[in-house]
Rosetta silent file (secondary structure, phi, psi, omega in degrees, C-alpha in Angstrom):
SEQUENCE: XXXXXXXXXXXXXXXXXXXXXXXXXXXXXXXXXXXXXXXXXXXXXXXXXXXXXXXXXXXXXXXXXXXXXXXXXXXXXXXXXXXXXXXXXXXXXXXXXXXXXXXXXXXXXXXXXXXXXXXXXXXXXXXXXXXXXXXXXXXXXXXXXXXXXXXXXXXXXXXXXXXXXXXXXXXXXXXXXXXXXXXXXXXXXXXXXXXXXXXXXXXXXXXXXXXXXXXXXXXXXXXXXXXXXXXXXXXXXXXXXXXXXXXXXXXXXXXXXXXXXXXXXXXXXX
SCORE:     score description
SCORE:     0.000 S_00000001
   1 L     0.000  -42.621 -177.703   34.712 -156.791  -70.827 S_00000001
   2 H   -70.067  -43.977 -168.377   35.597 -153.471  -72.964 S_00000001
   3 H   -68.678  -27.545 -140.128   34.504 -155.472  -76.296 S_00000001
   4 H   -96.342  -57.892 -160.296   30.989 -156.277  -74.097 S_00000001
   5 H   -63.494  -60.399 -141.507   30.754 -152.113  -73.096 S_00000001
   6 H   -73.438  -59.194  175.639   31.655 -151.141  -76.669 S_00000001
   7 H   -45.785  -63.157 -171.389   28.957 -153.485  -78.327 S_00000001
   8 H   -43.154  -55.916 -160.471   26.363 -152.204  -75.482 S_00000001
   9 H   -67.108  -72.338 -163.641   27.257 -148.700  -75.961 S_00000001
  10 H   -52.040  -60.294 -162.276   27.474 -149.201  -80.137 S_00000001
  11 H   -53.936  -55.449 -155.044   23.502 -151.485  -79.866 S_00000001
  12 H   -60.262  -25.663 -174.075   22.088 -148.547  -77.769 S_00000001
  13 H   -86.431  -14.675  119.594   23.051 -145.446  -79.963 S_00000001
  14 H    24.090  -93.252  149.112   21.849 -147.642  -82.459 S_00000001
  15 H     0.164  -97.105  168.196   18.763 -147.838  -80.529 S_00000001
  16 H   -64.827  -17.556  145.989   18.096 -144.599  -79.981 S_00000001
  17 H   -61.917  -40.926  168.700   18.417 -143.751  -83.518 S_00000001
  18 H   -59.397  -62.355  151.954   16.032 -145.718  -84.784 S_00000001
  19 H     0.806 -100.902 -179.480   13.994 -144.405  -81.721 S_00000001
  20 H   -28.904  -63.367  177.906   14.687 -140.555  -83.244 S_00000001
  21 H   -55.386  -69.310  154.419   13.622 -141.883  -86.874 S_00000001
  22 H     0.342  -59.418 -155.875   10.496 -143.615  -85.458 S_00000001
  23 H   -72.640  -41.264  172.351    9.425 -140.897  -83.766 S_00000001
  24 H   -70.547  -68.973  151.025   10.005 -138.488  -87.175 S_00000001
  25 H    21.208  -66.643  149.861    8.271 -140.712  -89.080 S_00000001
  26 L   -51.086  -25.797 -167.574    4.871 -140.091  -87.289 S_00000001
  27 L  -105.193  140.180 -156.556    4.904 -136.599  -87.746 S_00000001
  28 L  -101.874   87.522 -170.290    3.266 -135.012  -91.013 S_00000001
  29 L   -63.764 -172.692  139.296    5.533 -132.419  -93.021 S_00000001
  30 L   -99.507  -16.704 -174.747    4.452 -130.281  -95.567 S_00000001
  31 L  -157.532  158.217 -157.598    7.309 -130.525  -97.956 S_00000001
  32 H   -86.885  -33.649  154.566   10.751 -132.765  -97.700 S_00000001
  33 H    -4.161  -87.441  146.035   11.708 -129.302  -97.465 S_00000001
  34 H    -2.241  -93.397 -162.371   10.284 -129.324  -93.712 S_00000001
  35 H   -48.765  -46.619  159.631   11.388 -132.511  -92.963 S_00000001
  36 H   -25.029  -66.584  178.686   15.043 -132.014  -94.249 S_00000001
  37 H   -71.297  -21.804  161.194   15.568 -129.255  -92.420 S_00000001
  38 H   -80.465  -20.242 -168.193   14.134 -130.862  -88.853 S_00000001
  39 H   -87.213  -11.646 -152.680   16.658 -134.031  -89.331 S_00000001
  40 H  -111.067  -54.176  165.885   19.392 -131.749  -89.731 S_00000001
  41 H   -25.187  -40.306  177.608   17.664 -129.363  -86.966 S_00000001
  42 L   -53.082  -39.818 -160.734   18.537 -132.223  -84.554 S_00000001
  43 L   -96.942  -12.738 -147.403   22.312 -132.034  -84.760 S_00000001
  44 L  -156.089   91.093  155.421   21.923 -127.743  -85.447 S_00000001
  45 H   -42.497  -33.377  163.918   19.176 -125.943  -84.063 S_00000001
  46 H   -29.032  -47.540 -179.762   19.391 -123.203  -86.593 S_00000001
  47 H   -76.773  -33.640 -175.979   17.686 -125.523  -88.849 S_00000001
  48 H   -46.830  -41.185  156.853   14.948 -126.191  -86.949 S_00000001
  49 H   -68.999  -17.697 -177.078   14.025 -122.846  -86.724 S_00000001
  50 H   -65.600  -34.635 -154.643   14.179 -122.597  -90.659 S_00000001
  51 H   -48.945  -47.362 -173.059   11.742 -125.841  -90.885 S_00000001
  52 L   -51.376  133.924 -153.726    8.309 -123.394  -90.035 S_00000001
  53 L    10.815   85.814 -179.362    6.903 -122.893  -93.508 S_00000001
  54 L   -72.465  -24.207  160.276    9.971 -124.239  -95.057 S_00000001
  55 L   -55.343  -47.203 -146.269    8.637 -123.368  -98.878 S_00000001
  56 L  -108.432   30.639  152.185    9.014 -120.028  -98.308 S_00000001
  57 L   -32.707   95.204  167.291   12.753 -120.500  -97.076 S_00000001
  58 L  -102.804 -178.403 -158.823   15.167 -117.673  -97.996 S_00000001
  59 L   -64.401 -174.222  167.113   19.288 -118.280  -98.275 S_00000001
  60 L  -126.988   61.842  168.826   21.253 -117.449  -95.299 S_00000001
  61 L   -67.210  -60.026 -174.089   23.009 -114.829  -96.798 S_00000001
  62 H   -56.218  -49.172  172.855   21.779 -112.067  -94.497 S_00000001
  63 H   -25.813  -46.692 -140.647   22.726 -114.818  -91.731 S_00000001
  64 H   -82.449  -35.656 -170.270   26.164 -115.481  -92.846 S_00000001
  65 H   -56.737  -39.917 -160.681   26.809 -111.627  -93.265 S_00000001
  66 H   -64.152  -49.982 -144.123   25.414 -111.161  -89.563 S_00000001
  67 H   -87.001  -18.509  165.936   27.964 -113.744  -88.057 S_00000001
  68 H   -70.085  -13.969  154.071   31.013 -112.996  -90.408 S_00000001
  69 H   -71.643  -25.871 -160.831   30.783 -109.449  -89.016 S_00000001
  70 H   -91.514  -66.356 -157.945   30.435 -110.546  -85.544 S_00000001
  71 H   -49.051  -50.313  155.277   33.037 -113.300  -85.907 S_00000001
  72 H     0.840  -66.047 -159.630   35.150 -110.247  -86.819 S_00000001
  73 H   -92.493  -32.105  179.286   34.804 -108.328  -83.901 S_00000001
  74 H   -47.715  -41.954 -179.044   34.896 -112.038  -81.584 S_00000001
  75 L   -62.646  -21.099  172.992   38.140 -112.273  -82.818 S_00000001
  76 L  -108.124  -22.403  178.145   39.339 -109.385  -81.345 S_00000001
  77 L  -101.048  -42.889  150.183   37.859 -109.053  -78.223 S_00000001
  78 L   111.610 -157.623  167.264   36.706 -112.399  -77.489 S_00000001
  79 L   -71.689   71.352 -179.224   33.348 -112.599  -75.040 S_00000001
  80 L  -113.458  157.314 -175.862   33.087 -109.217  -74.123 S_00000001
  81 H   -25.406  -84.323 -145.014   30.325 -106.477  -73.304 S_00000001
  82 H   -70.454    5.571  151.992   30.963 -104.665  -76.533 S_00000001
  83 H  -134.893   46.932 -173.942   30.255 -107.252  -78.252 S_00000001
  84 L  -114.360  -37.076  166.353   27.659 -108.465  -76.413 S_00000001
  85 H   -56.241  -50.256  179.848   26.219 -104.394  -77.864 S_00000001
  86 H   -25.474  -87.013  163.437   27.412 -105.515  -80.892 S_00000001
  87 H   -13.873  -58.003 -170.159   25.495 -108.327  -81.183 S_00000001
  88 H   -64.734  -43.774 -163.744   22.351 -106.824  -80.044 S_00000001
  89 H   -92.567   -0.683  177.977   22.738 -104.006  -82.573 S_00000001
  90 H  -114.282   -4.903  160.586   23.686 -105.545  -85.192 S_00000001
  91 L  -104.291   34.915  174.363   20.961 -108.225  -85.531 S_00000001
  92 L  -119.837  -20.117 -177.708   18.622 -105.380  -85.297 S_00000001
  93 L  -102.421   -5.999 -176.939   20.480 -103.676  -88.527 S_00000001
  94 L  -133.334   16.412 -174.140   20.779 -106.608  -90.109 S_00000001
  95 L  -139.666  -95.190 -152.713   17.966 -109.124  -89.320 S_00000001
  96 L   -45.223  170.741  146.470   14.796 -107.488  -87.148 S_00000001
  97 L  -143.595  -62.023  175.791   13.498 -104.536  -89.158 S_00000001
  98 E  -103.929  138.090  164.837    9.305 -104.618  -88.745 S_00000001
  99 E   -88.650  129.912  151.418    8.123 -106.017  -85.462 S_00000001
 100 L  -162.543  135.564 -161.441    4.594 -108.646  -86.347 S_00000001
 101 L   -70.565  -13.695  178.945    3.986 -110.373  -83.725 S_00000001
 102 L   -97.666   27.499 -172.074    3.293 -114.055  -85.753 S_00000001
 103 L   -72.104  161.004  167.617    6.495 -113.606  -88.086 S_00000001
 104 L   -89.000 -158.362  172.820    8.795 -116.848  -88.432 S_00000001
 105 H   -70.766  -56.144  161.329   12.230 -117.238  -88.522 S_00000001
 106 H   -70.725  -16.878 -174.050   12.076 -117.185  -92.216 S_00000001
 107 H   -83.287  -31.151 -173.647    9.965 -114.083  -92.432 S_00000001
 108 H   -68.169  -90.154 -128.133   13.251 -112.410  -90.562 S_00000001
 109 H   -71.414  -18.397  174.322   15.632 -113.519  -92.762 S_00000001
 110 H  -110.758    1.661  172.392   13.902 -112.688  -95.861 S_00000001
 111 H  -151.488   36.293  174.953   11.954 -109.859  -95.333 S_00000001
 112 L    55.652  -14.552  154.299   12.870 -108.471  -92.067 S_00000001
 113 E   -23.685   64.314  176.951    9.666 -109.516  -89.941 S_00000001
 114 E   -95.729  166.267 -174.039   10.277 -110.747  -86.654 S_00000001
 115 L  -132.896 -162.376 -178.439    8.301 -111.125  -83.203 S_00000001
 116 H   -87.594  -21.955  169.364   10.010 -111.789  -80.038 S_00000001
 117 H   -76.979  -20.543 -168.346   10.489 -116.016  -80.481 S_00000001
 118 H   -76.872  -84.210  179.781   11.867 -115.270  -83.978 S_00000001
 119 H   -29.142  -32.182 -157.221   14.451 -112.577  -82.759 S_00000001
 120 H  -101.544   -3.511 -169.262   15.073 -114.347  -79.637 S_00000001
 121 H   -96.611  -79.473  178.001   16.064 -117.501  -81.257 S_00000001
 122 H   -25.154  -23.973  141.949   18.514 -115.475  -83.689 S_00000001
 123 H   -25.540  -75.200 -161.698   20.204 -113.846  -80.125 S_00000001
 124 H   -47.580  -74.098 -177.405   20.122 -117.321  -78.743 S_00000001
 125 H   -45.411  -39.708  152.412   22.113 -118.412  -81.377 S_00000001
 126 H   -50.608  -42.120  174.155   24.640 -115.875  -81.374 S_00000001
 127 H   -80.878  -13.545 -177.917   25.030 -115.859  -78.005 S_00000001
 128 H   -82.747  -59.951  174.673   25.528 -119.651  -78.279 S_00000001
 129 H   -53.923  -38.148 -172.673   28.586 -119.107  -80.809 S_00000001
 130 L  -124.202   70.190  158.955   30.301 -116.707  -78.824 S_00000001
 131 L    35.213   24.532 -159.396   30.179 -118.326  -75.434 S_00000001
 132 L   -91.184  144.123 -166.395   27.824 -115.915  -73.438 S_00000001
 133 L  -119.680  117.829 -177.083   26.157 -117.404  -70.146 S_00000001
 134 E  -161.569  158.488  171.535   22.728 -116.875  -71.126 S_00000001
 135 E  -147.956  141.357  167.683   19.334 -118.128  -70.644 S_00000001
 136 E   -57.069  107.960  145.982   15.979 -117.922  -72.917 S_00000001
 137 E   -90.975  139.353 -178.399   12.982 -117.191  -70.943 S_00000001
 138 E  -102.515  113.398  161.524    9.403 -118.505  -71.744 S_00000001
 139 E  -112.846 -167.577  166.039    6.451 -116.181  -69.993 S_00000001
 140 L   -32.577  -46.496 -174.002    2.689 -116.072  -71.348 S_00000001
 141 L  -140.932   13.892 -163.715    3.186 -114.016  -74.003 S_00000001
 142 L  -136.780 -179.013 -172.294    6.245 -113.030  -73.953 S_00000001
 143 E  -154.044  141.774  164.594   10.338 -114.676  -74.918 S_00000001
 144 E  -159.592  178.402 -170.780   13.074 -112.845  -73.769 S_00000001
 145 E  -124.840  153.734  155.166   17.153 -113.473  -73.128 S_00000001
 146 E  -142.954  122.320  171.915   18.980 -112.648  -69.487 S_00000001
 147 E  -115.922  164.127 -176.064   22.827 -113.122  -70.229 S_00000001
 148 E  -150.676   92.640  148.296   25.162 -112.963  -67.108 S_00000001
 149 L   -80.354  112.066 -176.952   27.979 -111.258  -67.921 S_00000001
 150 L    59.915   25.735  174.033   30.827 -110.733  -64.979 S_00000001
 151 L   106.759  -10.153 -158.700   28.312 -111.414  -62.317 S_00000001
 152 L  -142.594  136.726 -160.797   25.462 -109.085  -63.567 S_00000001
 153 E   -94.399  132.337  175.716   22.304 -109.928  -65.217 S_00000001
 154 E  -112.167  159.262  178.947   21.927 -108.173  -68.483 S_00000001
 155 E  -133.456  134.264  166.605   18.448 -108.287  -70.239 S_00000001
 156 E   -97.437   55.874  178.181   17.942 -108.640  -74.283 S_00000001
 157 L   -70.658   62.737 -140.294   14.656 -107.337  -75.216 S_00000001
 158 L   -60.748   -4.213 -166.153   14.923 -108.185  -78.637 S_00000001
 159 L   -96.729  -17.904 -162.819   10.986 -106.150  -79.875 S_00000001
 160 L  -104.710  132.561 -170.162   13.106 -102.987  -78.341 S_00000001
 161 L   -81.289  -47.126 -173.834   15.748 -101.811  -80.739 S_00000001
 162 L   -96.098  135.820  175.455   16.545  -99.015  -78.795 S_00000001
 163 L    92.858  -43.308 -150.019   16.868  -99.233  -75.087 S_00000001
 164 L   -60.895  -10.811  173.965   16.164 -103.107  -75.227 S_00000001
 165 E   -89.738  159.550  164.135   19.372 -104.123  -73.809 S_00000001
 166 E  -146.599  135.862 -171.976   19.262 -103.216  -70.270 S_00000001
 167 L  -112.112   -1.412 -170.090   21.964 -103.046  -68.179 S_00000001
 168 L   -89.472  113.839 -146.565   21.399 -101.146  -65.073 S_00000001
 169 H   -64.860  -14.097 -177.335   20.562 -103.760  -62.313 S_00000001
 170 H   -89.282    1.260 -171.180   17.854 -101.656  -60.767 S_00000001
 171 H   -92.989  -69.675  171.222   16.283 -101.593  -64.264 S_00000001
 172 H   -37.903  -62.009  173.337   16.970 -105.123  -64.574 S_00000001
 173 H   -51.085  -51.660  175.785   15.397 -106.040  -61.408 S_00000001
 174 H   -55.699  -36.477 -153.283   12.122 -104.343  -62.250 S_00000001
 175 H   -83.588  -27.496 -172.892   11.715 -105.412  -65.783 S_00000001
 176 H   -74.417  -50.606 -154.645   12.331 -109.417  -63.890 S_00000001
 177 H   -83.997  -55.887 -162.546    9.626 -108.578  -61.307 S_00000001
 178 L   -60.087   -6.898  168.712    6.941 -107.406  -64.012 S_00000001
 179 L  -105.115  -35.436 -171.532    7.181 -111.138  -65.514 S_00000001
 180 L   -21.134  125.546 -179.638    7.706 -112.695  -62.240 S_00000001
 181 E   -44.833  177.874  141.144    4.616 -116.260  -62.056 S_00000001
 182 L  -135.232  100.859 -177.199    2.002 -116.313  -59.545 S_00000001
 183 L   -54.934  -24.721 -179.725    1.754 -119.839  -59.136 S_00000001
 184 L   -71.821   -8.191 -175.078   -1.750 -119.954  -57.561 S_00000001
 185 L   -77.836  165.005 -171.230   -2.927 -118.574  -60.986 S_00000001
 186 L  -105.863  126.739  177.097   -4.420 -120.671  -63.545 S_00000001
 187 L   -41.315  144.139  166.414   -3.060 -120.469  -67.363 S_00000001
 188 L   -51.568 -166.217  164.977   -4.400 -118.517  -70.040 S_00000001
 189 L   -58.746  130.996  163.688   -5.656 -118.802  -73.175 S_00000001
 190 L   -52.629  -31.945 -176.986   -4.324 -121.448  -75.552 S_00000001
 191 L   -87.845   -2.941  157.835   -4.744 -119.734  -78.448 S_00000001
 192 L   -75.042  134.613  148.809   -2.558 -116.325  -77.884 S_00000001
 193 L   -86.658  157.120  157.783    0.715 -116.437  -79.273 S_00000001
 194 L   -35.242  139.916  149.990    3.718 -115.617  -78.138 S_00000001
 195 L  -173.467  -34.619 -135.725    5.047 -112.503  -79.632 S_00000001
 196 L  -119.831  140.989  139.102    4.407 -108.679  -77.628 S_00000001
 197 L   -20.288  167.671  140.958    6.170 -107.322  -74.839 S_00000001
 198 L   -79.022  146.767  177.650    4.169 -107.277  -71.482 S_00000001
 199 L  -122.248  -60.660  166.266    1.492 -104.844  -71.055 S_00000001
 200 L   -69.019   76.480  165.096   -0.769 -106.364  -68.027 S_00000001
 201 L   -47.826   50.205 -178.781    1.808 -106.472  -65.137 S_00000001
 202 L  -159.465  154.520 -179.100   -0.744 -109.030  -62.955 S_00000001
 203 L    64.684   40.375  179.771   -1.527 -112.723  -63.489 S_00000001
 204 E  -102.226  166.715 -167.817    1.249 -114.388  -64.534 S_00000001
 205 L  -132.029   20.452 -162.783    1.412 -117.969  -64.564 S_00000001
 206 L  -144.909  118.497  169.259    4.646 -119.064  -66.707 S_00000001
 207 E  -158.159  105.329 -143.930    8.347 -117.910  -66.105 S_00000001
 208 E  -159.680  148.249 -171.046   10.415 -120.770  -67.204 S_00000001
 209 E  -113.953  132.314  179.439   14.106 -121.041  -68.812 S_00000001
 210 E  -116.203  163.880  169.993   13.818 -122.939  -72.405 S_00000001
 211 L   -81.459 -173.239 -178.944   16.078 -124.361  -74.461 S_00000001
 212 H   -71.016  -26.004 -172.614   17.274 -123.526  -78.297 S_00000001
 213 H   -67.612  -50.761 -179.678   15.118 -126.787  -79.111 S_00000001
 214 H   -44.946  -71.682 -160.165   12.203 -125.862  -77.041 S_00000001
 215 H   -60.048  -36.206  157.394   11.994 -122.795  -77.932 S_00000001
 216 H   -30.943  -51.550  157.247   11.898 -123.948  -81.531 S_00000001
 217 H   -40.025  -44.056 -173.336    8.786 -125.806  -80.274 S_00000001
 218 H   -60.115  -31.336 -174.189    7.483 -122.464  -79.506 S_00000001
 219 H   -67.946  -75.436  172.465    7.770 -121.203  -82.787 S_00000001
 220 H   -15.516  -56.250 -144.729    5.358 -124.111  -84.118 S_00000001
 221 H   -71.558  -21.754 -172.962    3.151 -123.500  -81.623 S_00000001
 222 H   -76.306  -49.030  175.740    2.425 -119.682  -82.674 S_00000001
 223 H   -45.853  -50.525  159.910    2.289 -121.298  -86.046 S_00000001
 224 H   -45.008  -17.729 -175.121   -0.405 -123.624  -84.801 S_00000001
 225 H   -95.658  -52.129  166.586   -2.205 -120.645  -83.404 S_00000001
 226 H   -35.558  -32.340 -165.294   -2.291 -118.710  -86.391 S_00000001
 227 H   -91.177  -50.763  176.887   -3.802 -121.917  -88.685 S_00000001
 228 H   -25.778  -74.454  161.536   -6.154 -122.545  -85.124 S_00000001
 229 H   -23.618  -66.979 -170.141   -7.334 -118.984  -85.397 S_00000001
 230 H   -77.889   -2.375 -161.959   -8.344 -119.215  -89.040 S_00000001
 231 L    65.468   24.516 -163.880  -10.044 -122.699  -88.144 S_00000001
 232 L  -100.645   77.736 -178.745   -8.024 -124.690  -89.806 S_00000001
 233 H   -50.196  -29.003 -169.979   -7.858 -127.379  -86.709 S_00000001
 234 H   -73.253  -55.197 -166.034   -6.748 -130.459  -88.414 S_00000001
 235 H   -71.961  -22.953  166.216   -3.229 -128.398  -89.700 S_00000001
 236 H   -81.716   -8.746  166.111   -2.788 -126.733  -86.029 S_00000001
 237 H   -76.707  -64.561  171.081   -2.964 -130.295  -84.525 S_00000001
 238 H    -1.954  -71.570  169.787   -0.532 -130.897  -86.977 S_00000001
 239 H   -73.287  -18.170  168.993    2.223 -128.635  -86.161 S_00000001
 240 H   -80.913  -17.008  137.888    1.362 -129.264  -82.345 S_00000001
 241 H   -48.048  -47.381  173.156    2.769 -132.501  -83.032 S_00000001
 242 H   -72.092  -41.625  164.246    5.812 -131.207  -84.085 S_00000001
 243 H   -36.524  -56.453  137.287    5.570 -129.174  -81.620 S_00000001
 244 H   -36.904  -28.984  172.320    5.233 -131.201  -79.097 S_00000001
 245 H   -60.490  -37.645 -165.535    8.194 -133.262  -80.325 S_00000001
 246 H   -94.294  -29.769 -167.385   10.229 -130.322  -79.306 S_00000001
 247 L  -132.397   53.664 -149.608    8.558 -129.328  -76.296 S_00000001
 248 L   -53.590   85.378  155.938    6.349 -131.938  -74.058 S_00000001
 249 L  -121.577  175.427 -176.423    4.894 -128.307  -72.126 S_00000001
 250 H   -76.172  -56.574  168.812    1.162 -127.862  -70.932 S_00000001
 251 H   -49.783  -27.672 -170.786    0.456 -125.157  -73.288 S_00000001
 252 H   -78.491  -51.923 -158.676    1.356 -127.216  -76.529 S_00000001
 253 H   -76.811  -48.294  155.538   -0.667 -129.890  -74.806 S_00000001
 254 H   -41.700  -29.810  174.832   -3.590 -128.083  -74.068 S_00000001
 255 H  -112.871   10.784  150.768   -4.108 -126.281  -76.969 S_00000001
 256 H   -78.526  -21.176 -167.436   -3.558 -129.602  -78.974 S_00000001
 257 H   -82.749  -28.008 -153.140   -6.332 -131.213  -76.932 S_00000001
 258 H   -94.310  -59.590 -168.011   -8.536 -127.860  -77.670 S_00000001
 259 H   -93.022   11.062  169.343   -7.968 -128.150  -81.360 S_00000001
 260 H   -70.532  -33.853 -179.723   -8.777 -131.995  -81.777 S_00000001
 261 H   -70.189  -41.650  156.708  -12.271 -131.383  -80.082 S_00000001
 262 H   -23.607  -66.274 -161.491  -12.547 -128.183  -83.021 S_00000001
 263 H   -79.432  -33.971  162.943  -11.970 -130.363  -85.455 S_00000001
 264 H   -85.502  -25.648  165.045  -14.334 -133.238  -84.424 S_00000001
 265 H   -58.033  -18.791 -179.525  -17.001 -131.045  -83.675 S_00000001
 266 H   -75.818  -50.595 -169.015  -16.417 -129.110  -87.055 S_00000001
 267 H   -54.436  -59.903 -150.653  -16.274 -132.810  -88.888 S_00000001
 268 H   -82.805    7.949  144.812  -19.527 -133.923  -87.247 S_00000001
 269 H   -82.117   14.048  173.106  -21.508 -130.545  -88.323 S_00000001
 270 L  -119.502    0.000    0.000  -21.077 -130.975  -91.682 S_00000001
């Protein structure tokens, strides 16, 4: 009976690997670059985030510096506030530098660019190493962290260097309300990216907790918006694939459906 379970057990992850290969397979890199860096992205999110324009990939020096300083301070205190400040302030001295709202992941590490999914994944990650009760949220436009520390919701507002953590719960509460959905509303545009703060406190239709993977998805999809934007439809369906891969949501899907009709109407005017 155990050799029967073991074999079952052994066929299925089996299975589901090929499944996982299968699935990569389908999807259209630009360089084994890319593609490297998503199979390995499976087991490590880190990589995943690297994969978006993967030529232009810089070391992970500035990385390894951030978390060997951190690791530092982990060591002494363990998962505590002050280095939950740490944290915040020190991937702002050593990663975020310019806010634009379409930078990647890679644009942070090598040339200090960041939005709010790039920065929020580099948190995420951090906050993931040193054992912080935390959750990503995905609004319209917007990415943000709430860790729950001791009982008490902390906010990570990763575009504000200064002020952006906020800890004072009546602060907290407000900044929570001003994203808060309205489910009778209908979604926006497909074709904004993520990236800005809120500015229009009314109409929201998306306040959702994502994962590190997910959120990875997100990062395609603002890549996809950017190539969309410029018209290049066939390479934002592209990446909305990958995208998709990471993230079956209704925005991905929707603004994949939006640029397949681009592109055959573009094909059949020419």
């Amino acid at each position: 009976m155990k050799k029967a379970l073991l074999t079952y057990i052994l066929l299925s992850t089996i299975g589901l690997h090929a499944m996982a290969q299968n699935a990569i397979e389908t999807l259209r890199f630009d360089s084994n670059s890319e593609k490297e860096l998503w199979m390995t992205g499976q087991a490590n999110p880190y990589f995943l985030f690297r994969a978006v324009q993967a030529e232009s990939a810089p070391s992970d020096q500035k990385w390894n510096d951030l978390v060997a300083e951190l690791d530092q301070k982990f060591h002494k205190k363990g998962t505590h506030i002050s280095l939950l400040r740490q944290l915040f302030q020190k991937s702002h001295q050593h990663l975020f530098k310019t806010y634009e709202q379409h930078a990647t992941f890679n644009d942070m590490l090598g040339i200090g660019l960041y939005d709010c999914v790039s920065a929020s994944a580099a948190l995420a990650l951090l906050l993931d190493r040193y054992d912080f009760d935390y959750k990503v949220v995905e609004t319209d436009f917007h990415v943000f962290i709430v860790v729950n520390h001791e009982d008490k919701d902390i906010i990570l507002e990763s575009t504000l260097p200064i002020g952006g953590m906020i800890t004072a719960p009546s602060e907290v509460a407000s900044y929570l309300e001003g994203y808060k959905a309205d489910d009778s509303m209908r979604p926006k545009s497909f074709n904004q990216r993520l990236g800005a703060p809120k500015v229009d406190l009314s109409d929201n239709t998306i306040f959702r907790k994502v994962n590190l993977t997910q959120l990875a998805g997100l990062q395609y999809y603002n890549d996809a918006i950017s190539h969309f934007n410029e018209q290049s439809f066939e390479k934002a369906s592209v990446q909305l694939d990958k995208a998709l891969k990471l993230y079956n949501s209704g925005r991905i899907e929707g603004l994949k459906a939006l640029a397949e009709e681009q592109a055959s109407l573009l094909a059949s005017s020419n």
